[in-house]
TIMIPA-954189 format. One record per residue (C-alpha): y, z, x. Coordinates in steps of 0.2 Angstrom, whole numbers, plus 5000, padded with zeros to 4 digits. Each point is the difference from the previous one (the first is absolute). Layout:
// TIMIPA-954189
<rotor><py>Y</py><pz>Z</pz><px>X</px></rotor>
...
//
This chain:
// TIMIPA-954189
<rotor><py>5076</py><pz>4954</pz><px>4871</px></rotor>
<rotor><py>5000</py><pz>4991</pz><px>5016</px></rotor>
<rotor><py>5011</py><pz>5010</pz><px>5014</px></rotor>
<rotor><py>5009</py><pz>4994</pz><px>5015</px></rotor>
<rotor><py>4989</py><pz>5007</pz><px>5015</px></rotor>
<rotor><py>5003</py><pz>5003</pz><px>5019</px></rotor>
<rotor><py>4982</py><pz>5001</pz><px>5008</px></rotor>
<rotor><py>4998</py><pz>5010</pz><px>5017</px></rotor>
<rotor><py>4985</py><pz>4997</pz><px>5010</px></rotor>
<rotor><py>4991</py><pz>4997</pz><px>5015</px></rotor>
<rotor><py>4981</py><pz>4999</pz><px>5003</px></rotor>
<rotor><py>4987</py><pz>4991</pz><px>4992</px></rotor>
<rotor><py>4999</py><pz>5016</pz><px>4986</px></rotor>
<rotor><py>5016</py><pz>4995</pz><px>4991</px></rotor>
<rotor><py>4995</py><pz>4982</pz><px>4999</px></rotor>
<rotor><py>4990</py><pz>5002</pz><px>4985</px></rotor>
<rotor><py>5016</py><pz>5010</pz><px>4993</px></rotor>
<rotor><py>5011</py><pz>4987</pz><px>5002</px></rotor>
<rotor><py>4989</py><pz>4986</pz><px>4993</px></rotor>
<rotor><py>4998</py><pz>5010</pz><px>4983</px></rotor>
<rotor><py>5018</py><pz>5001</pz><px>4999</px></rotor>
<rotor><py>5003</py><pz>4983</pz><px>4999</px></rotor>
<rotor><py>4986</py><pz>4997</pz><px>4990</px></rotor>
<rotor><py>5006</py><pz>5013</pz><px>4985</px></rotor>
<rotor><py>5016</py><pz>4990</pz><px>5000</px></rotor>
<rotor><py>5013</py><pz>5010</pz><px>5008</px></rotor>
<rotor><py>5013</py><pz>4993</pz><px>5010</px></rotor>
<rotor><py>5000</py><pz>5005</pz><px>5019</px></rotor>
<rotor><py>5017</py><pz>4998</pz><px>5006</px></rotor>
<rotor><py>4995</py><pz>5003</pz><px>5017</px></rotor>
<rotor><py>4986</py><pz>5006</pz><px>5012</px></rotor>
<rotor><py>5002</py><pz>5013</pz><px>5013</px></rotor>
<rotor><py>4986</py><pz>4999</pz><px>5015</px></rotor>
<rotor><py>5000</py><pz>5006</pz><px>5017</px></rotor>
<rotor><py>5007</py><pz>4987</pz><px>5014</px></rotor>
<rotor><py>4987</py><pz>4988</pz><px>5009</px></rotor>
<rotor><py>4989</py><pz>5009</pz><px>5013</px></rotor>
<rotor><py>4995</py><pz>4993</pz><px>5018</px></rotor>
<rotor><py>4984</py><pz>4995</pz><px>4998</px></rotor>
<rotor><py>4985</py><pz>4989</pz><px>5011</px></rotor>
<rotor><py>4994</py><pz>5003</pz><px>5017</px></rotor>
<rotor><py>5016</py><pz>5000</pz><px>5009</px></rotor>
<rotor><py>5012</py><pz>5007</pz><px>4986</px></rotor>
<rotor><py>5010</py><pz>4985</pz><px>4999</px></rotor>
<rotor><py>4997</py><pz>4994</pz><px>4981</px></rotor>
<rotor><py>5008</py><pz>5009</pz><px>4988</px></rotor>
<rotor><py>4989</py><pz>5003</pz><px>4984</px></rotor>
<rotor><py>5008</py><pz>5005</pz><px>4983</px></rotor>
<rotor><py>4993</py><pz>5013</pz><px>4991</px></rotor>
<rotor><py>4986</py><pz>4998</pz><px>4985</px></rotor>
<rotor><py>5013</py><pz>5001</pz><px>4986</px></rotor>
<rotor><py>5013</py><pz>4987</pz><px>5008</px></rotor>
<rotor><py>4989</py><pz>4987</pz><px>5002</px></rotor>
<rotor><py>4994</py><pz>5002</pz><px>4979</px></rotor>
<rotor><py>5019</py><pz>5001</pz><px>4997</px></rotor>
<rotor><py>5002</py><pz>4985</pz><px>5007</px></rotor>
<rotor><py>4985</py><pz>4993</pz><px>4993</px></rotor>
<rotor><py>5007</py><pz>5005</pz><px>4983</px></rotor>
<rotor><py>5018</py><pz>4993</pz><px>5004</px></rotor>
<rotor><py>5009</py><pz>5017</pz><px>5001</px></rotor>
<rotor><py>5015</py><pz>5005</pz><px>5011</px></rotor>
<rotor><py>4994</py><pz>5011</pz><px>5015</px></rotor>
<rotor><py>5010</py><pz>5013</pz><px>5009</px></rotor>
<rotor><py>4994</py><pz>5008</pz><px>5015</px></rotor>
<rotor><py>5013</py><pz>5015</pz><px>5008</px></rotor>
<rotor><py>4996</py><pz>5011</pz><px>5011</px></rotor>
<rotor><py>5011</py><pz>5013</pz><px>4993</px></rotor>
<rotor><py>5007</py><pz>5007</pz><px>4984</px></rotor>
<rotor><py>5011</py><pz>5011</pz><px>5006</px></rotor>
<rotor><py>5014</py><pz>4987</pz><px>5001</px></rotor>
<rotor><py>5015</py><pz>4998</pz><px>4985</px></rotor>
<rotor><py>4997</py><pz>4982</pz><px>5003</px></rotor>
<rotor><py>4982</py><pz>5002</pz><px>4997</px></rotor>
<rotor><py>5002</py><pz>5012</pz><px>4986</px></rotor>
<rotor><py>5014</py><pz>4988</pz><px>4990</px></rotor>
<rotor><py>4988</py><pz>4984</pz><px>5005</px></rotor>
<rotor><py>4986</py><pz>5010</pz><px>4988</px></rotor>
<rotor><py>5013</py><pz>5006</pz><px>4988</px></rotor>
<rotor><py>5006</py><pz>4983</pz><px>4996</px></rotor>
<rotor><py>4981</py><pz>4995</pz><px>4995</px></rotor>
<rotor><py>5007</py><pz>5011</pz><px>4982</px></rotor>
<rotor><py>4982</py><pz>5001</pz><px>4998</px></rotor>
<rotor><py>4993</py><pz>5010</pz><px>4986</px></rotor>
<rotor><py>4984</py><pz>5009</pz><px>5012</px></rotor>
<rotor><py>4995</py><pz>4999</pz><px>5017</px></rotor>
<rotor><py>4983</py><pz>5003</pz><px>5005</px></rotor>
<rotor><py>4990</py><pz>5007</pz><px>5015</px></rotor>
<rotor><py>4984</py><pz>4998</pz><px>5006</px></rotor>
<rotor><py>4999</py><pz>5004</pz><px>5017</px></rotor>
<rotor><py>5015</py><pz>4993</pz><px>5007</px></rotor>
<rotor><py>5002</py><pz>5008</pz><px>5016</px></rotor>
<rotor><py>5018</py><pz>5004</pz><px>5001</px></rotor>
<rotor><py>5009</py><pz>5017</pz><px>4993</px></rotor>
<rotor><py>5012</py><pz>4999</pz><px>4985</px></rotor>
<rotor><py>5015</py><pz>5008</pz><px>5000</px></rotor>
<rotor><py>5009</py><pz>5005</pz><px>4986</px></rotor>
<rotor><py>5012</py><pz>4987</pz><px>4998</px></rotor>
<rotor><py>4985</py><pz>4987</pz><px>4996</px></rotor>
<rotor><py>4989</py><pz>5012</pz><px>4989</px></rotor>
<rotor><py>5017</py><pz>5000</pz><px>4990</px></rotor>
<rotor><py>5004</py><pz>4980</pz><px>5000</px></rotor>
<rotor><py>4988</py><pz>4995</pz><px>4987</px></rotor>
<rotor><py>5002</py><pz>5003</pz><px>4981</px></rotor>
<rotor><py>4985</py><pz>5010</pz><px>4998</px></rotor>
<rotor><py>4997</py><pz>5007</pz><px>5018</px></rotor>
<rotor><py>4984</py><pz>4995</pz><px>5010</px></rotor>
<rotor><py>4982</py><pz>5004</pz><px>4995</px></rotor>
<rotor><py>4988</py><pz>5001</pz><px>5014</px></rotor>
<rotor><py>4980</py><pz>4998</pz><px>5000</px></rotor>
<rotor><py>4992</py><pz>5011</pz><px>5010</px></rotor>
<rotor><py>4981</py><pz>5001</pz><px>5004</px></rotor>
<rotor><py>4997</py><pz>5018</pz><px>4998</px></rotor>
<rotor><py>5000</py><pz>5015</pz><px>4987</px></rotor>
<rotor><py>5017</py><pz>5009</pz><px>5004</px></rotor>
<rotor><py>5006</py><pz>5011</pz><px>5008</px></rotor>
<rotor><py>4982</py><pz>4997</pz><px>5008</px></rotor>
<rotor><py>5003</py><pz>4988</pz><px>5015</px></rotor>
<rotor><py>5017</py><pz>4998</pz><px>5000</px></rotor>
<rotor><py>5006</py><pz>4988</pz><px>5013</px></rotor>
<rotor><py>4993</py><pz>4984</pz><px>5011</px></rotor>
<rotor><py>4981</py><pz>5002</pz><px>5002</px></rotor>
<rotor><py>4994</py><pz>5005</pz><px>4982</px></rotor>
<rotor><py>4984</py><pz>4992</pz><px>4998</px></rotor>
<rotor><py>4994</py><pz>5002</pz><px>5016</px></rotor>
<rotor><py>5005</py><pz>5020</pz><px>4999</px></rotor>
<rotor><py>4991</py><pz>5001</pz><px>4985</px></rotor>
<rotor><py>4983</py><pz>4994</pz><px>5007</px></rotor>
<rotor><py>5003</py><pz>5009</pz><px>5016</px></rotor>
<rotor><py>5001</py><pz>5015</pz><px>4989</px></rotor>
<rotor><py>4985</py><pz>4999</pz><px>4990</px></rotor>
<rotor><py>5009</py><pz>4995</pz><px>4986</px></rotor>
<rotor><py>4988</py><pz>4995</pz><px>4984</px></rotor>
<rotor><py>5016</py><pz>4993</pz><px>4990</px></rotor>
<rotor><py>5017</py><pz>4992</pz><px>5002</px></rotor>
<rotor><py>5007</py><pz>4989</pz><px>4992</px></rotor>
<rotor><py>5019</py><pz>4989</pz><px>4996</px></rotor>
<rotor><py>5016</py><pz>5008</pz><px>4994</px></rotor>
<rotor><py>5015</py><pz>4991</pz><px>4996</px></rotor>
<rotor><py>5016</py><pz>5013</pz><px>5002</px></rotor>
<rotor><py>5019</py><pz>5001</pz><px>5001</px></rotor>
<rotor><py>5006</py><pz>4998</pz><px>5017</px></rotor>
<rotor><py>5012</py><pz>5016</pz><px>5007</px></rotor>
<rotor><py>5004</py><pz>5002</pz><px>5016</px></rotor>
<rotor><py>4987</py><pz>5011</pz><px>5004</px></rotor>
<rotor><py>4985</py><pz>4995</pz><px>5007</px></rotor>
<rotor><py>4988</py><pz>4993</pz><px>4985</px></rotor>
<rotor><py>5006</py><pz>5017</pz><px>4989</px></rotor>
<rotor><py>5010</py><pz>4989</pz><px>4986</px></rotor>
<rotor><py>4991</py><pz>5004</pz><px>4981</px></rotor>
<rotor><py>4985</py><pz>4989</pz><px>4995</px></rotor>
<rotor><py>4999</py><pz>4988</pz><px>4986</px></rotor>
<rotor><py>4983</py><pz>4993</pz><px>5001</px></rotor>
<rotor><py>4983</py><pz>5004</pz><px>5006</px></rotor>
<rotor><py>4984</py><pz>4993</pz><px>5005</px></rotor>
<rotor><py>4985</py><pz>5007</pz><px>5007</px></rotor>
<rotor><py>4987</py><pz>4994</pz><px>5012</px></rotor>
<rotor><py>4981</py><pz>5009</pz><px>5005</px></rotor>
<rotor><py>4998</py><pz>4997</pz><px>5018</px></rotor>
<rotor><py>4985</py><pz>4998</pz><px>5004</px></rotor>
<rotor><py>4988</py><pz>5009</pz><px>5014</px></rotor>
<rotor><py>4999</py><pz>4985</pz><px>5011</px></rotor>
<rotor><py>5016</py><pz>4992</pz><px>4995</px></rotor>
<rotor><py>5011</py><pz>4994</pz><px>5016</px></rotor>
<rotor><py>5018</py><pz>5000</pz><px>5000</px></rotor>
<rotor><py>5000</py><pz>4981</pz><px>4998</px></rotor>
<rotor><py>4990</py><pz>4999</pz><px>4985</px></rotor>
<rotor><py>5013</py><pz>5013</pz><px>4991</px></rotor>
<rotor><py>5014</py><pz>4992</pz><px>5007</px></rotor>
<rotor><py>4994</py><pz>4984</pz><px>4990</px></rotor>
<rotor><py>4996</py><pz>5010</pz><px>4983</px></rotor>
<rotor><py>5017</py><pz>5007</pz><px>5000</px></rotor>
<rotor><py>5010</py><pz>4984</pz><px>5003</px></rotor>
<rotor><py>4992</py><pz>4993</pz><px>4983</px></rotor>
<rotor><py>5003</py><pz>5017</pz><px>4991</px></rotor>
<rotor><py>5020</py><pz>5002</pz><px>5007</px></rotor>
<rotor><py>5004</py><pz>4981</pz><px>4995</px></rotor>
<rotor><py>4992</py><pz>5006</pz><px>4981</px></rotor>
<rotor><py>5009</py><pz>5013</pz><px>5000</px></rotor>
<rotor><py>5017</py><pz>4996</pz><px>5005</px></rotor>
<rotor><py>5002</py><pz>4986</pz><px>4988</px></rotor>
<rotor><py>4995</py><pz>5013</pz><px>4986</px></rotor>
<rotor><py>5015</py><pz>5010</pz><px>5008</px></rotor>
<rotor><py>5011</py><pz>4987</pz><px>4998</px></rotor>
<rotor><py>4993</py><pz>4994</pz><px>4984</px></rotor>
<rotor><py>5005</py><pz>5018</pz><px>4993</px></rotor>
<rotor><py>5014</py><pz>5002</pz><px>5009</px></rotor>
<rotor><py>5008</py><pz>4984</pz><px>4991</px></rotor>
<rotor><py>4999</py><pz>5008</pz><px>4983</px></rotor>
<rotor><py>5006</py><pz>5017</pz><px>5006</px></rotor>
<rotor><py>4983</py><pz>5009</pz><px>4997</px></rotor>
<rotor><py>4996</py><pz>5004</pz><px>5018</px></rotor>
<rotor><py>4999</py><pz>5018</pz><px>5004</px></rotor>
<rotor><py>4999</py><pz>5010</pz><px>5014</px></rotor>
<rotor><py>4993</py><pz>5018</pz><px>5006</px></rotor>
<rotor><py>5005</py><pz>5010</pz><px>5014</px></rotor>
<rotor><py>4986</py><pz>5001</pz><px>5013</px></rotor>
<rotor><py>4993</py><pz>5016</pz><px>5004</px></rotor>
<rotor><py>5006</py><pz>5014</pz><px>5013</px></rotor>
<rotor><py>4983</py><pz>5003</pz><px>5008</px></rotor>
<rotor><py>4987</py><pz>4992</pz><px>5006</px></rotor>
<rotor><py>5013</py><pz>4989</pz><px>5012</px></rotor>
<rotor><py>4992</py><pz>4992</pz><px>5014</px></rotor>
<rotor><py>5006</py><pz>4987</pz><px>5010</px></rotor>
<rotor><py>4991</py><pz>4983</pz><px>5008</px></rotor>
<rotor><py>5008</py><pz>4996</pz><px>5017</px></rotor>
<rotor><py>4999</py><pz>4986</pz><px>5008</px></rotor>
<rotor><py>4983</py><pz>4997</pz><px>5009</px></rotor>
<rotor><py>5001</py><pz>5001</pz><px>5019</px></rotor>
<rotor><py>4990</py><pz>4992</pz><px>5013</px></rotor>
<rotor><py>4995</py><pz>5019</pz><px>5007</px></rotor>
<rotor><py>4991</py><pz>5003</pz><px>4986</px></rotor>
<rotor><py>4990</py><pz>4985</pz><px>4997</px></rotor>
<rotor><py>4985</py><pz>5005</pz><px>5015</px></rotor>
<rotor><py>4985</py><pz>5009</pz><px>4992</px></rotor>
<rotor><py>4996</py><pz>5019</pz><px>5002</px></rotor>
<rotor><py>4981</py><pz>5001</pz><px>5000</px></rotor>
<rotor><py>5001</py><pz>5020</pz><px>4999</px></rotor>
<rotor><py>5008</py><pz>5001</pz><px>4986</px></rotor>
<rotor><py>4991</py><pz>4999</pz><px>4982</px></rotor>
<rotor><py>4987</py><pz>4985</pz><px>4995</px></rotor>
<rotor><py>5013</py><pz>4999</pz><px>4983</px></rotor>
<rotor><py>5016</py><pz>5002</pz><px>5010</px></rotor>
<rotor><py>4996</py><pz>4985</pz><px>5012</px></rotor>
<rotor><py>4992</py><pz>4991</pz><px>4985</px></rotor>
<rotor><py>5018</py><pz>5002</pz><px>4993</px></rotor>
<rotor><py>5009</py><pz>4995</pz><px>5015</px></rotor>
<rotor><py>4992</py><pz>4983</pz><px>5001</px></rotor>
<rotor><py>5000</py><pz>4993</pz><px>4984</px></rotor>
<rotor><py>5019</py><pz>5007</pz><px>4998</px></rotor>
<rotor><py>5005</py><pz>4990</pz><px>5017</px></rotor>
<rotor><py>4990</py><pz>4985</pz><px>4995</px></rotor>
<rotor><py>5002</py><pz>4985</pz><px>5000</px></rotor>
<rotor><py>5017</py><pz>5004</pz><px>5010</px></rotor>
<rotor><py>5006</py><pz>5008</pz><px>5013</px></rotor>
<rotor><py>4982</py><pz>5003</pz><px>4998</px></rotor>
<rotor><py>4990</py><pz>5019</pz><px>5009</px></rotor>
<rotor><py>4990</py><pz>4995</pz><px>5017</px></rotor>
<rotor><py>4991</py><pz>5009</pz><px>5013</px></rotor>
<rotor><py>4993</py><pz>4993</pz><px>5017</px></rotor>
<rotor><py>4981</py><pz>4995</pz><px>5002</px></rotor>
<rotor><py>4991</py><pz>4996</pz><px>5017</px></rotor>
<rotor><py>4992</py><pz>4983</pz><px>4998</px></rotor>
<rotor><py>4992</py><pz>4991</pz><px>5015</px></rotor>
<rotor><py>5008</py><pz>5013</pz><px>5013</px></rotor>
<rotor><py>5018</py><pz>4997</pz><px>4993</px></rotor>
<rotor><py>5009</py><pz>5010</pz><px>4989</px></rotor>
<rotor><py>5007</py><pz>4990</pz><px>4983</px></rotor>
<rotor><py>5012</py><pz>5005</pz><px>4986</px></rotor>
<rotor><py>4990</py><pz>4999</pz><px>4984</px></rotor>
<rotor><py>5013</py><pz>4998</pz><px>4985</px></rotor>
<rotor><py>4989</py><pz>5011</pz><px>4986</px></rotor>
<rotor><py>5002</py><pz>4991</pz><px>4980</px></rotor>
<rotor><py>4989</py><pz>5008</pz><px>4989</px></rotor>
<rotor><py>4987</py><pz>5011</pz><px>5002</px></rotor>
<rotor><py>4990</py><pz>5015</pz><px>4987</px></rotor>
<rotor><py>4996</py><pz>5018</pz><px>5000</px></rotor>
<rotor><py>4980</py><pz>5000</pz><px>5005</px></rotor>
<rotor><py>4988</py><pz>5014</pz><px>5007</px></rotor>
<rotor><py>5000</py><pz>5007</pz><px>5017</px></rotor>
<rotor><py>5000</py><pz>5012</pz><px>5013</px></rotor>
<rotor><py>5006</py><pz>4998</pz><px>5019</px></rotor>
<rotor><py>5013</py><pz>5001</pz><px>5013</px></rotor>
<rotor><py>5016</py><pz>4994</pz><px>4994</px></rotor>
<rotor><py>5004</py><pz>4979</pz><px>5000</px></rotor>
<rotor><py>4982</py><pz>4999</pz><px>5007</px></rotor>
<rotor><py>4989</py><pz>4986</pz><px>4989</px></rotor>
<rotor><py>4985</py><pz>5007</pz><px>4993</px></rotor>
<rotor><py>4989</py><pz>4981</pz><px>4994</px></rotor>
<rotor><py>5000</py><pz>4985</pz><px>5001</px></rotor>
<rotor><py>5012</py><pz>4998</pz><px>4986</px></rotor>
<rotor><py>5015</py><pz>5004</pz><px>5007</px></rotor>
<rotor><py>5001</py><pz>5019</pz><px>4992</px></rotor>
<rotor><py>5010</py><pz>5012</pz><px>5011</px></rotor>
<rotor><py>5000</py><pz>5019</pz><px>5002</px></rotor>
<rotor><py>5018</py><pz>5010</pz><px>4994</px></rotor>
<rotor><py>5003</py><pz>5016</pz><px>5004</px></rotor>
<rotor><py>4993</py><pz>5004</pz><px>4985</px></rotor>
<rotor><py>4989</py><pz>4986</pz><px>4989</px></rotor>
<rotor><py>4999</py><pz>4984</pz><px>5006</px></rotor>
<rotor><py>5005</py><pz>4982</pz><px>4991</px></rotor>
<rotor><py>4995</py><pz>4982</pz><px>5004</px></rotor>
<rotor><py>5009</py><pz>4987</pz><px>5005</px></rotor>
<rotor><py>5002</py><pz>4984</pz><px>4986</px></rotor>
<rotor><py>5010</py><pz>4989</pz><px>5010</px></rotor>
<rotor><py>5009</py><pz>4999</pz><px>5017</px></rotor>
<rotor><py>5012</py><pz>4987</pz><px>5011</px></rotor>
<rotor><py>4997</py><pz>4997</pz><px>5017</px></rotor>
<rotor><py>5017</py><pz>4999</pz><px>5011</px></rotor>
<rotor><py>5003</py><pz>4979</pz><px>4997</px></rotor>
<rotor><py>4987</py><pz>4999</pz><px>4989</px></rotor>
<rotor><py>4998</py><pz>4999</pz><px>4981</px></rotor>
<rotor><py>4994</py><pz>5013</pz><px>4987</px></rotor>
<rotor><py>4983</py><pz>5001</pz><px>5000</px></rotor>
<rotor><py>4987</py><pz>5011</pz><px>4992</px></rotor>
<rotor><py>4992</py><pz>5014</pz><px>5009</px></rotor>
<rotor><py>4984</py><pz>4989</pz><px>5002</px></rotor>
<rotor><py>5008</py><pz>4986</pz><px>5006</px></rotor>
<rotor><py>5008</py><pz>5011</pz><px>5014</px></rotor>
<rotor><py>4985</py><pz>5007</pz><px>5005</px></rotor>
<rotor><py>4990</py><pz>4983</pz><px>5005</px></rotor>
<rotor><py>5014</py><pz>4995</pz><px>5010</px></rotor>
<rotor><py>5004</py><pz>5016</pz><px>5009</px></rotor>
<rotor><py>4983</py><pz>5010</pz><px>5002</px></rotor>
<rotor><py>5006</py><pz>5018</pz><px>4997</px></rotor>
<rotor><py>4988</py><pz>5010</pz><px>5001</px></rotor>
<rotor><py>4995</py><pz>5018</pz><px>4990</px></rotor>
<rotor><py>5009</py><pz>5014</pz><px>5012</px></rotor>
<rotor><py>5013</py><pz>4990</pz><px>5005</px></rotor>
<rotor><py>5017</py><pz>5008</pz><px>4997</px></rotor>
<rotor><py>5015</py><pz>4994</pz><px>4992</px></rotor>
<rotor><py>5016</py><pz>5008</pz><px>5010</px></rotor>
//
């Protein structure tokens, strides 16, 4: 049966959400997006989020508060008398008054296995971790943090090489699937939900700028990790000398390899660097200005040298 839906999204991980929605046949009374940001070189164009502009594309009324927490917000959603709303990394907190204005409550699709990585930064967490799966849930929303019950799971292998940007796009496919089965269940009664677990809770924070520079004393699979979970963005980088001046090298993909040395210190001529323990090799790096390019391609142009040492 076909339902009335609020969608709540932002980035370009709801779109595919949003898109399947429409496409099943359910009608979306209204879409909820964070408000244009200030975009280009000086900040002056503002630029509406991924999901506003296929709202519009699609012909869909688009909203765009800053707030929830207002009664005139709160009633403006209420009056939708939609039967679900759902959320797919929407950006702003629901209070109580909006998880209750909708017939059926609001089902979120979140890319993780709760309570695992509850919160903003699930994916990346997960390959920061050393994770080998994750996968997407769609839930209940509460007021709590990601802790409503689960209706509907989906599992993912994540690969030893795998980068945070390569997930992020195997998810998206698998949470627009799985939230129009939700709905589809949901519209003949038969959807069911489980309360998640008490332990094993960790949470994904946000990922902050201080964490994204390279600690070449730590572990070959720890730094291994910390690259392909930052990558494509904010991307890990450390400092390399080249020509007598010191250059941010944005670090994309790289693989465990063999090797012994002083930490951050390149062992060949293929790029592989010593860890504080184990070394790995570097697949693919961006110069500052430049463009992605493989580790080969970098070399050519830049002449690093075995012994050099990455800071």
């Amino acid at each position: 049966m076909p339902l009335r839906v609020i969608f709540m999204g932002t980035p370009e991980f709801s779109v595919p959400t949003l898109r399947a929605i429409a496409e099943a046949g359910h009608e979306i009374a209204a879409v909820y997006t964070q408000p244009p940001r200030a975009a280009g070189r000086r900040g002056l164009e503002l630029t509406p989020s991924p999901v506003q502009r296929e709202a519009e594309r699609l012909g869909i009324e688009v909203r765009t508060p800053t707030s929830l927490k207002g009664e005139a917000e709160q009633q403006a959603f209420a009056a939708l008398r939609a039967d679900v709303a759902v959320v797919v990394a929407y950006g702003l907190l629901l209070p109580k008054a909006v998880l209750e204005a909708t017939r059926l409550g609001c089902l979120n699709g979140h890319a993780s296995l709760l309570p695992r990585w509850r919160g903003a930064a699930p994916i990346q967490r997960a390959i920061m971790a050393g994770d080998t799966e994750t996968g997407m849930m769609v839930m209940r929303m509460e007021e709590g943090l990601d802790t409503g019950p689960v209706a509907m799971v989906e599992k993912c292998a994540i690969a030893p090489d795998m980068t945070a940007g390569e997930l992020h796009d195997r998810l998206m496919g698998m949470g627009a699937s799985l939230i129009v089965a939700a709905l589809t269940r949901l519209g003949i009664n038969c959807l069911t939900f489980t309360q998640q677990a008490t332990a094993g809770v960790t949470y994904a924070k946000k990922i902050d700028k201080s964490e994204t520079r390279v600690d070449w004393t730590r572990p070959a699979g720890e730094v291994h990790n910390h690259i392909r979970g930052l990558s494509p963005f904010p991307g890990a980088w450390c400092e390399v000398d080249i020509g007598g001046r010191m250059e941010r090298l944005k670090l994309l993909r790289s693989t465990l390899s063999d090797g012994v040395g002083e930490s951050g210190g390149i062992l060949d001529d293929r790029l592989t660097v010593a860890c504080g323990s184990g070394a790995i090799r570097l697949v693919e790096v961006q110069r500052a200005g430049g463009r992605p390019t493989t580790a080969q391609e970098f070399l050519r142009g830049a002449k690093i040298e075995k012994g050099t040492k990455l800071s």
